[in-house]
N, C-alpha and C positions, 0 to 999 in steps of 0.2 A: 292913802297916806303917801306922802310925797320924801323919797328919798334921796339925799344928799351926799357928793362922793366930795369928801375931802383930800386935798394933798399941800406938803410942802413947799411945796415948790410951785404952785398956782393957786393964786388968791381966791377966796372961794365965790367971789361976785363975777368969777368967769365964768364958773357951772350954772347952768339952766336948768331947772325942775323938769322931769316928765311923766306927769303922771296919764295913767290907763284909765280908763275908763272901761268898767265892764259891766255885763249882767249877771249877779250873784246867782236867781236862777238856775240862767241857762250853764255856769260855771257848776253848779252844785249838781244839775241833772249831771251835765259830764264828766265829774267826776266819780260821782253816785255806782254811771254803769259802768266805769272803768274798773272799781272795785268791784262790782257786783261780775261781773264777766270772770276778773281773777280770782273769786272764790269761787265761781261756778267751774270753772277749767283749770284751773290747780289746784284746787284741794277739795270741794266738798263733791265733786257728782262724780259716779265712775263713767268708764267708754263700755259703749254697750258691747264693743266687739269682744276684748278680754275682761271686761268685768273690775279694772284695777282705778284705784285712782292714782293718780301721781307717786306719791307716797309709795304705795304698794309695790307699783311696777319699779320704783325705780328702787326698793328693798330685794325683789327676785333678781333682778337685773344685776346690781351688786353683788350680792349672792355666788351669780352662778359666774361673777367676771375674778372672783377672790377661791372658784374652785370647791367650793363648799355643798359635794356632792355628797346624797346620803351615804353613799360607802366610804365616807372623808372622816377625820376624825371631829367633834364639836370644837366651836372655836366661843370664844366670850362673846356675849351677845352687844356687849358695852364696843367689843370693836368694829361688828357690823354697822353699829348705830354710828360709830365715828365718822366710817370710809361714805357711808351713805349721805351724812350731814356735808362730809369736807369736799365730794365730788359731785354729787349730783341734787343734793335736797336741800339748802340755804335755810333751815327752820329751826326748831328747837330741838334739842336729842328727846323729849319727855315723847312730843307728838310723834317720831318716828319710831320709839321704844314702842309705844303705846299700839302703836301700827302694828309693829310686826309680833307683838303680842296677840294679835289679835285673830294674825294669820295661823297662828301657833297652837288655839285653843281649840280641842275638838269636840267642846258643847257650843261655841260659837258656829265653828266652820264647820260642815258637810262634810269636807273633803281639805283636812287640813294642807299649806302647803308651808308650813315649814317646822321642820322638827323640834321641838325644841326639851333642851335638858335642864331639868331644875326646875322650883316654881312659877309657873309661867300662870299662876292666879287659880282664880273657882267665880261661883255664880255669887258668890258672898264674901271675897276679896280679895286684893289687887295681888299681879306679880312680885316678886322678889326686885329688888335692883339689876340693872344692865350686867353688872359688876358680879353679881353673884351667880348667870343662869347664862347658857351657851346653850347656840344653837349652829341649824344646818338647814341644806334645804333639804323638805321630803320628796319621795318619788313624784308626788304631783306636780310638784312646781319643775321638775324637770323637764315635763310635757308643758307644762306654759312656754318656758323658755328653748325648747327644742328648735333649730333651727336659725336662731339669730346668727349664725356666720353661712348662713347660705343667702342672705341677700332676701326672705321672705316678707321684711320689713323695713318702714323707712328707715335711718337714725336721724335725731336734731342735736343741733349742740347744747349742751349743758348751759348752766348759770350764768361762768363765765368764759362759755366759748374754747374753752382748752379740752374738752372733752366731748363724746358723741353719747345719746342714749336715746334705746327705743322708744319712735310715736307713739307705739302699741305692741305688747307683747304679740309671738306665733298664738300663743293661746287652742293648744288641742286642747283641751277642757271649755269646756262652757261656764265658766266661773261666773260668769252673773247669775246665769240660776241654778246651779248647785250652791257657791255658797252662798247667795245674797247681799244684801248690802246696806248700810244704812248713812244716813249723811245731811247735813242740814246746812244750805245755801243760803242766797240772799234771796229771802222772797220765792224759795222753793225747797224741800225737800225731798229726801228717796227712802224708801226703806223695802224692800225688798227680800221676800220669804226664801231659804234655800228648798231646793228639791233632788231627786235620786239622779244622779248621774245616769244609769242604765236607762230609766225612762228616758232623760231627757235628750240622750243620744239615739233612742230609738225612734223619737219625734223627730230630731232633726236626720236621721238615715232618711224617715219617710218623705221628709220636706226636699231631701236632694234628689230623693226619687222619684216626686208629683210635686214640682214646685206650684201648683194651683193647688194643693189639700189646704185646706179650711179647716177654724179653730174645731171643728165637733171632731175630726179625723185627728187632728194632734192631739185631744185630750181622750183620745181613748189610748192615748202612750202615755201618757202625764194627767192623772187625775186629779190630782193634786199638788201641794208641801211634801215636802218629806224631811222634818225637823231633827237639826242634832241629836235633841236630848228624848226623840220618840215621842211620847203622849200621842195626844187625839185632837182628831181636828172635828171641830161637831159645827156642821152646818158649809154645806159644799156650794150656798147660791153665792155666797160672799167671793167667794171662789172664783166660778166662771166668772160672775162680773169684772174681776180683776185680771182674767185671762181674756175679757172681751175688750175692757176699754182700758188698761193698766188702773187702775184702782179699786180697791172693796176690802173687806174686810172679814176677816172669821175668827173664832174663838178656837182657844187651847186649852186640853180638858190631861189634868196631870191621869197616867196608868193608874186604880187601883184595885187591890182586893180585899175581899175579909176575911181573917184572921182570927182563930184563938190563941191570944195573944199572953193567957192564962190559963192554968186550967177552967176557968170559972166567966171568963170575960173575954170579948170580942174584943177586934181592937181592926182598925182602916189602914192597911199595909201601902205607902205611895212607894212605887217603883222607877218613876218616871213622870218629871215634872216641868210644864208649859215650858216654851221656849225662853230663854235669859229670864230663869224665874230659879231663886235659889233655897235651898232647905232651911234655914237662916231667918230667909224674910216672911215664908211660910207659917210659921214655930211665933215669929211675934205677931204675925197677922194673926193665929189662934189665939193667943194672950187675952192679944186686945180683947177678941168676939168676946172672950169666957165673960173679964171683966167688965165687960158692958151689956152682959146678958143676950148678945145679939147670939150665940151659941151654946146651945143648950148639951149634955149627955155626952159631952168628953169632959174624961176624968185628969190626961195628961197626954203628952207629944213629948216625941225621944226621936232623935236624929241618933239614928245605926249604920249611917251609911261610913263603908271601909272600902279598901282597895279591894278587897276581894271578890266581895257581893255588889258591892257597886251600891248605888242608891238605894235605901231604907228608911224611909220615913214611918214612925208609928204613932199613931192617933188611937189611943184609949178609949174607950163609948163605957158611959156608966151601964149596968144590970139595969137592963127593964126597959133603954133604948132601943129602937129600931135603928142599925147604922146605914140603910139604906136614906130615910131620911136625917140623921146628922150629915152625912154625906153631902146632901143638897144644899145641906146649909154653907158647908164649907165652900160649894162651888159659887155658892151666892156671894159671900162675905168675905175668902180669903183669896189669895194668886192662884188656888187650883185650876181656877179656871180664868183664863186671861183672854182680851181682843187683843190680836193682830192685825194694823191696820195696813193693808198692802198700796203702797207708791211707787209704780214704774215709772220713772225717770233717770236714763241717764241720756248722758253725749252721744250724738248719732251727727257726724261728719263737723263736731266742734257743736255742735245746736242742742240745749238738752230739750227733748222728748217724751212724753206721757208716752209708755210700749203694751200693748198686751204681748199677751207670750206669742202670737204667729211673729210678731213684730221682732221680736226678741231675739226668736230662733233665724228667721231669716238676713239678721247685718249679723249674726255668728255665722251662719252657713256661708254666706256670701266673701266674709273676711276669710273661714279657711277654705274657700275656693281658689281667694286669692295667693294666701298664702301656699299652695299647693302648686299653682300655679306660674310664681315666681322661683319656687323652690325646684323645680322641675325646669325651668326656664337656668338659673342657676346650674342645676347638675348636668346638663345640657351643655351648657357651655366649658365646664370644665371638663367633662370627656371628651369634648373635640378637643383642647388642649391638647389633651393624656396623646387622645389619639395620634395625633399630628407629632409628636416627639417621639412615640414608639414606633412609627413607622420611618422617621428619620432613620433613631438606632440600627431598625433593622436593615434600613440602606448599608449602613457602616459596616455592621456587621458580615454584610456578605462579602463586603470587598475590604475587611480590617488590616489585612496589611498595605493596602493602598493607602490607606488611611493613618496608620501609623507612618508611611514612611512622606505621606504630606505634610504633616503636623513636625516630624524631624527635621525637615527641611527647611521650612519656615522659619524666619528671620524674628517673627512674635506672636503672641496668640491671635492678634489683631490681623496680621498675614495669613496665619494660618485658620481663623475665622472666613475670611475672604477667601480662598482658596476652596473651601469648603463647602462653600456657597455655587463656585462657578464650575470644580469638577462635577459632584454628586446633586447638584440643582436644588439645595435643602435651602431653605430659610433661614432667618435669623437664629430663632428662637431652638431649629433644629441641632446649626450649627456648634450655637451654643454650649447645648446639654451633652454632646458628641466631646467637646473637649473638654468636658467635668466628668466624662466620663470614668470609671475608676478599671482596670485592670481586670480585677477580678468577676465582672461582668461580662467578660467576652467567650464561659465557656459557654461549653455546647449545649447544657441543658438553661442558661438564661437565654438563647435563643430560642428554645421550646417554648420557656415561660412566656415569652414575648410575644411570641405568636399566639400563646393561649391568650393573649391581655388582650391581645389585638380582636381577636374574634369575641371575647367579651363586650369591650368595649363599644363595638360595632351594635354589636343587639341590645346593651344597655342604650345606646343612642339610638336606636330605632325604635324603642320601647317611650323613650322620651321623646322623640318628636311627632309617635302616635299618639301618644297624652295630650299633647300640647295642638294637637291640630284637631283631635275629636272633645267636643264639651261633653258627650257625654261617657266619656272613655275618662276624663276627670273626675268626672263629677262620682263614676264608681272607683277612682284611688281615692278621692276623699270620703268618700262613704265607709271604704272598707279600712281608713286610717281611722275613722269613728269607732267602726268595732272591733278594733284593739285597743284602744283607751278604755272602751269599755265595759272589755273583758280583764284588763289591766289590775283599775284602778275599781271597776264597779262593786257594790256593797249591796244588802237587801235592804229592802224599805224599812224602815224603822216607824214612823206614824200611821197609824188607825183612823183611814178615814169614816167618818159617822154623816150622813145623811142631814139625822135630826138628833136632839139631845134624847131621844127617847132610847137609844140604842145604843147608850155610854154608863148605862146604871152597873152600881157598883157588882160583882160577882167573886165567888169561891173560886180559891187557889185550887183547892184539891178538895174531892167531897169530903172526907174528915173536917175540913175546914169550914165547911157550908153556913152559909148566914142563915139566922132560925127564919121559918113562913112568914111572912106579913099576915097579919089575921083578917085584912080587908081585902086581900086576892081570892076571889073564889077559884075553886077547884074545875074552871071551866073545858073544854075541847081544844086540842091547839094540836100542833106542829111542830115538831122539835127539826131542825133546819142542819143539818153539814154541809159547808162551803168547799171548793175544791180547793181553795187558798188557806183550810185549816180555821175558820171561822164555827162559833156553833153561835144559833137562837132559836127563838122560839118564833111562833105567830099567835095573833092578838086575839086569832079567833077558829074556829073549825076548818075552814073553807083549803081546802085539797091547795099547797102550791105549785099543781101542776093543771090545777083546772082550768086553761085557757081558751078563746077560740079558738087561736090557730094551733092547739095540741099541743104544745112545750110554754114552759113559764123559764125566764132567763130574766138575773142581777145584775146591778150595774156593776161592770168590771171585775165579775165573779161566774160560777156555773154553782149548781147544787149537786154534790156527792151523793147526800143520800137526806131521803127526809120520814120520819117516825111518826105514826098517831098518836096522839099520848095525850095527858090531861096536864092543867097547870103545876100544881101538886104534886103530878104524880115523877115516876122516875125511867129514865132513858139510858142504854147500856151502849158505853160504846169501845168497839171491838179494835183492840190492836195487834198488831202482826207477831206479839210474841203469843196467842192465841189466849188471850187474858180479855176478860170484861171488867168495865169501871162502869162503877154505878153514878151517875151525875142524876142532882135534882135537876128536875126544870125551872124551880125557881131562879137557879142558878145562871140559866139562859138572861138575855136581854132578850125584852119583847120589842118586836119589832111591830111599827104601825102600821094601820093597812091603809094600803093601796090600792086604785086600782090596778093599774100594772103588776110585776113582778116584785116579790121581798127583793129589798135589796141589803144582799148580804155584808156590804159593807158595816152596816150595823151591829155586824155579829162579836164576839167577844173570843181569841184565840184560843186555842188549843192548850196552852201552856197556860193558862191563868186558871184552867178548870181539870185538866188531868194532871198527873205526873208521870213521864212517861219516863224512862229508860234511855240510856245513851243507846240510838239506833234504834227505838223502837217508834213506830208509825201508827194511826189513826187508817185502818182500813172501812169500815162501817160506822153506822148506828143500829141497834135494834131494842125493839121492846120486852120491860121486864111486866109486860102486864100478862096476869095467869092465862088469859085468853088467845095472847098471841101466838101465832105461826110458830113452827120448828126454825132456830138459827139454822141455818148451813152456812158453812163455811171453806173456803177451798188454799191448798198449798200451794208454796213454788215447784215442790214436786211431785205435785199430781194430786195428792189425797183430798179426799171430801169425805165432810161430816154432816150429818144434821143431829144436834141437840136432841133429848128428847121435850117437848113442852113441860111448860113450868119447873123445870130442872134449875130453879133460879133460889140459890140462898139465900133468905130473905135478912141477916144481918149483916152479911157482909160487904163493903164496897169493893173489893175489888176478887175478880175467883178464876182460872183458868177452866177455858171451854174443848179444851183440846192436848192431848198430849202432843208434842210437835217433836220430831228427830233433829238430831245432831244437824246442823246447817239449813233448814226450813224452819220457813216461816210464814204464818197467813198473809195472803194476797189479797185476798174478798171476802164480806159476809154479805148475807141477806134473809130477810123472812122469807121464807117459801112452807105450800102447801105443797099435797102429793101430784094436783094436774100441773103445778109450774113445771117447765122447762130449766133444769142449771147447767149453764155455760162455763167452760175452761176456753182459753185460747193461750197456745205456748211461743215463744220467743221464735219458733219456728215456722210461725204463720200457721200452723196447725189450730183447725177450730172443732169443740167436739159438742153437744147437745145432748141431754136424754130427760127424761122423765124424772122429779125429783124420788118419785116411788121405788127409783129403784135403789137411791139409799135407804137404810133403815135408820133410825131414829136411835143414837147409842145417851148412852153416861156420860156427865162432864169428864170423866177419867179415861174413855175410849180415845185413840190414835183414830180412827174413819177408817176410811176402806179406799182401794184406788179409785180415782175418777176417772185419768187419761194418762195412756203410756204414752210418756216421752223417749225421744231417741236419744242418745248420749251426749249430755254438755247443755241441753236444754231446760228451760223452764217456763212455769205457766205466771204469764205476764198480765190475765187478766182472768178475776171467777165472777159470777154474780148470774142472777137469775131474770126469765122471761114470762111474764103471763101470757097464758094460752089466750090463744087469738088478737095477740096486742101489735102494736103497728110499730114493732123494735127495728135497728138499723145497728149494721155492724160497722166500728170504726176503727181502722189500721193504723197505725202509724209506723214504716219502713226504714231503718237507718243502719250505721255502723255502729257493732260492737265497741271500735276501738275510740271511741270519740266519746269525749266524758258529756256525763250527765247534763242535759239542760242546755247543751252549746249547738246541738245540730237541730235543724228544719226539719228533713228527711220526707220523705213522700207519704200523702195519708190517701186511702181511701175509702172511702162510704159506700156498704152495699144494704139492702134489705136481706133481714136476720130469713125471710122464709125463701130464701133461694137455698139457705145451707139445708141440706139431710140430717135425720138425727140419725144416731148410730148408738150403739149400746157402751154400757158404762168399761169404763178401762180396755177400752181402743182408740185409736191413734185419732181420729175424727177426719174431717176433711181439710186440702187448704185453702184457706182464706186470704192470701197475697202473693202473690208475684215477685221476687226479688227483682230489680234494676243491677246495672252494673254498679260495683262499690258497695252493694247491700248484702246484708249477713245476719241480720236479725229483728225482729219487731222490737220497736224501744216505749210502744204504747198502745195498748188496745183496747174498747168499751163497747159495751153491747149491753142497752137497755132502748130504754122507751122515746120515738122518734118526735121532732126531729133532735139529734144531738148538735151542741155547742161546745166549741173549745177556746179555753185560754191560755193565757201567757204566762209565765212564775210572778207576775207583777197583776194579775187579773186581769187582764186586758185583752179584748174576745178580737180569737183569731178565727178567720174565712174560714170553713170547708170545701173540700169539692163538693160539685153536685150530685148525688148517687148513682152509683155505677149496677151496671147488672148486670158485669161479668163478677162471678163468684171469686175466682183464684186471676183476676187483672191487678195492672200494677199500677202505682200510685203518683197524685199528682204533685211536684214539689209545694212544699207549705212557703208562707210569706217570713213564717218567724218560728224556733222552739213550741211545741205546744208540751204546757204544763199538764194539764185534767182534761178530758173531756167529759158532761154532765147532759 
């Protein structure tokens, strides 16, 4: 089309046509990827380094430049949305609302980072107005943003160039995979699973510590997701493959249990439901089933969920149903159970990237290398500053009335600048700060001060130019700036991961509550299973789970506490440290499938879905309620042992004390034992004792015991449990400090064989079993059973041993990590 410019003032047969000629085309490809490029880099895909896209970062960023620290008071969120729109994000308020809502939710986020007060939405309805709900930022987003005035990052100019804002947040958090992401581009998307901060900073410590570990070495840190809203992840191959090539996919299995939810009637309690799946959409997904007969034997569904109790879903099951199978059905037919499709792609140097997760961890590791690196580079240079002026002053200072009577003399401060320079040889900048000097600075103890800043100074700058000139003197301050984020900010896992679906079946809250037998499960041989992570199941068949070649059987990312012979049918006791038995069925277990390998206990169903325990009270054992089995023994923190007498087991009760226990004690260990076993105490003291279990006698559930091992004053026995004569047992220490809380120190462990110690008779002190180190003052973990031993992490994750030692009382070798259990 040929355009024509008119004017006044010149006739228009002067203007000449000219028209272009182009190829629509090659015009439409370039424009295609012009826009395609700017929704891939402003707005839809995040940076792999912090995790944010545009939007986000430049909401933290604002945030933390308007002050709105969490100990700030809340400000309207309608104004955040303003300052963010009018300085740095040219979009619409809905989509930047919409944002930092999103940052705000903590069924959404892992690790929310902005506070927010007021309705800030649910899984089944949107937030309140800007207008109505104020916010802040949280503690996390303050470790995103830490360090943007030390120069750790680039800035670009804004929209329209009148202001500066970060290329990419500091980013101490890993916010791509804690919280994930989701985003849809042109011709690509991302969606991306959150998982546990603690893991995922323990993967990346290992990664700055063996920059050659490989994906099987970081997923023994990171097994999986680990979802806001908890449930189950059933099926871990979808998993690795999404940790191997960034894409794959796994299923979300909502928490449940069964319920008498009547006197007379069962009912499927959800406590915890698939990821972005809401109680709402649930409720008319059973509707439909009912009305279309796809679901059979519910009678009715009630949403009870309150602030209090938190989520409550209740699913009604008609008289005469199995809710085992309605159950299945709902996993078939309703959101109980959902795919999650995993898409790793974000921006990796402007480019977006398909990541698995080594990929992932290493441009995070690498950015806060950098960052650590500049920031260090930065405080570097401002204490040679510092330096450089406080060592002027103290020029001055020595010679202050030469100084003052220079400065009086002097015609202007510009003279007396110059002057200042060619008596006392000082610089500009020393000059300077000399004639801003104030008065009250010249007595005698701010010259002490001075001197002290100066000797500071010095060794802060020496400490920084050792950083800066050794990589791997870096790379341990960024390692151990990890393990303050993630002692900070870290959380316990919340998701269940499951193998196979076979190891997600529904189970009793509490044995009162127990779902009736299926009439098609025979009553065959099995295994009742205790996980060191607090899991219980069962196994699918007879076969011993200790029966291996190489002598130990070990789960993925689990060890076995204790394991029971028992029938399917039949029932399993298990012992906790307020000296009480709970009677749990075994139907109640999930059966776990066989293998040939070892059960993997990840399968198993927690503690808290099948007992009811007591604030403070613990899961020390399992043992059997069958007429035929072993005397329980049982051992204190202060000293005493019991053994049960056999079949002392009330046959209607579910739950009965096994032991009278004193004022401040409480059971440590059970175990069946006969009269030729061996029972072990070992106390806080390194103190290890053995004898013959014949030498207790066999009391009444209402007997107190009798002493096992005298302890010296302030001590306790930190481990009891029993030894079969002639068995290939191994004894394991673990050496730490008293004063360091539970779970946060390494400490030294060592491994000896159990037949180097002596036995010695009952209530004497026994032999020692470890060597204290300097700094060492007490055992913080001890196990002695059947070899070889394996130990894990509070997240299941199997830590190294040393190799066996065969000094009896030697000392131990530091561990890589906290060991949780040993099994």
């Amino acid at each position: 089309m040929a355009r024509r410019n008119a004017s006044t003032d010149v006739p228009p047969e002067d203007f000449t046509e000219h028209i272009i000629d182009i190829d629509v085309g090659a015009e439409m490809q370039g424009s295609f990827l012009e826009y395609a490029y700017s929704v891939i880099y402003s707005r839809a895909l995040p940076d792999a380094r912090d995790g944010m896209k545009p939007v986000h970062r430049r909401i933290l960023f604002q945030m933390s430049e308007m002050g709105l620290r969490p100990d700030r008071p809340y400000v309207k969120s309608a104004r955040v949305v303003g300052d963010v729109m009018g300085k740095l994000h040219p979009h619409g308020d809905t989509a930047i609302y919409d944002a930092m809502v999103r940052l705000a939710q903590p069924f959404t986020q892992r690790l929310p980072l902005v506070d927010g007060h007021g309705n800030f939405g649910s899984l089944d309805d949107g937030p309140a107005a800007p207008r109505y709900t104020e916010a802040r930022q949280s503690p996390a987003a303050l470790a995103m943003t830490a360090g943007l005035d030390e120069d750790v990052v680039n800035f670009v100019p804004n929209y329209d160039n009148k202001l500066q804002q970060p290329e990419v947040l500091p980013a101490a958090i890993p916010n791509l995979l804690v919280n994930g992401t989701t985003g849809i581009a042109v011709g690509m998307a991302t969606n991306m699973a959150p998982h546990n901060l603690v893991e995922v900073i323990a993967a990346a410590r290992h990664l700055v510590a063996h920059p050659d570990a490989g994906l099987d070495d970081l997923m023994r840190f990171i097994p999986g997701p680990d979802l806001p809203t908890g449930g189950k992840i059933v099926g871990l191959d979808g998993v690795r493959d999404a940790y191997r090539t960034g894409r794959g996919a796994f299923r979300t299995r909502a928490t449940t249990r069964i319920e008498n939810v009547t006197a007379r009637r069962q009912g499927i309690v959800v406590t915890e439901l698939p990821y972005m799946v809401g109680p709402e959409k649930v409720i008319e997904k059973i509707k439909e089933g009912v009305q279309s007969k796809k679901l059979s034997g519910i009678s009715g569904a009630m949403d009870l969920t309150d602030r209090t109790h938190g989520l409550r879903l209740v699913i009604e099951i008609k008289t005469g149903f199995n809710p085992e199978a309605v159950l299945e059905q709902l996993y078939r037919h309703t959101p109980l159970e959902e795919s999650f499709s995993i898409n790793n792609v974000a921006l990796v140097d402007g480019q977006p990237r398909t990541l698995g997760l080594r990929e992932l961890l290493v441009v995070w590791v690498e950015h806060r290398i950098d960052v650590i690196r500049r920031r260090s580079r930065f405080r570097l240079g401002k204490r040679l500053d510092r330096l450089h002026l406080v060592e002027g002053l103290l020029i001055a200072i020595l010679d202050i009335d030469e100084v003052i009577q220079l400065i009086r003399t002097s015609d202007d401060a510009d003279a007396a600048r110059a002057r200042l320079r060619t008596v006392f040889d000082l610089s500009d900048a020393q000059a300077e700060y000399i004639l801003e000097l104030r008065l009250r600075r010249l007595t005698k103890f701010q010259r002490i001060e001075l001197e002290k800043e100066k000797e500071q100074l010095r060794a802060e700058i020496a400490e920084l130019q050792a950083i800066l000139a050794d990589d791997a003197r870096l790379r341990k301050v960024v390692s151990d700036d990890m393990a303050d984020v993630a002692a900070t900010f870290g959380t316990p896992r919340r998701t269940i991961l499951l193998e196979s679906a076979g190891g997600a079946t529904v189970t009793g809250a509490t044995p009162s509550a127990r779902a009736a037998a299926p009439l098609e499960i025979a009553d065959t041989p099995c295994w009742a299973l205790l996980s060191a992570t607090g899991l219980l199941a069962r196994t699918s068949g007879e076969d011993s789970p200790f029966r291996t070649e190489a002598g130990g059987r070990r789960s993925r990312h689990d060890v076995l506490r204790g394991a029971i012979a028992t029938t399917a049918r039949g029932d399993v006791g298990v012992v906790t440290s307020r000296g009480r038995i709970v009677r749990v069925p075994v139907l109640d277990l999930p059966s776990l499938p066989p293998t040939d390998g070892a059960p993997t206990l990840s399968g198993g169903v927690p503690l808290a879905e099948v007992v009811a325990l007591d604030r403070g009270e613990q899961v020390v054992g399992l043992t059997s309620l069958a007429p035929d089995a072993p005397t329980l023994a049982v051992g204190t923190a202060q000293g005493t042992v019991k053994r049960v007498a056999a079949g002392d087991v009330p046959p209607a009760k579910e739950t009965w004390e096994v032991i009278a226990l004193k004022d401040g004690d409480e059971v440590v260990g059970a175990a069946g034992v006969t009269d030729d076993d061996e029972l072990v105490l070992v106390s806080s003291d390194a103190s290890l004792l053995h004898f013959a279990a014949s030498a207790v006698r066999p009391q009444g559930r209402a007997a107190g015991g009798m002493a096992g091992i005298k302890l010296a004053d302030g001590q306790r026995v930190v481990f009891f449990g029993a030894v079969l004569p002639g068995a290939d047992a191994a004894v394991v220490t673990v050496a730490g400090t008293a004063a360091a809380l539970p779970g946060t120190q390494a400490g030294t462990a060592k491994t000896t064989p159990f037949e180097l110690y002596p036995g010695k008779g009952r209530a004497t002190g026994g032999v020692r079993a470890h060597r204290f180190l300097k700094g060492e003052d007490t055992l913080i973990l001890a196990w002695v059973g059947q070899a070889p031993p394996h130990a894990t992490g509070s997240g299941g994750q199997p830590i190294d041993l040393p190799a066996p030692d065969q000094r009896r009382d030697g000392s131990g070798v530091p561990l890589p990590a906290p060991v949780h259990a040993v099994g």
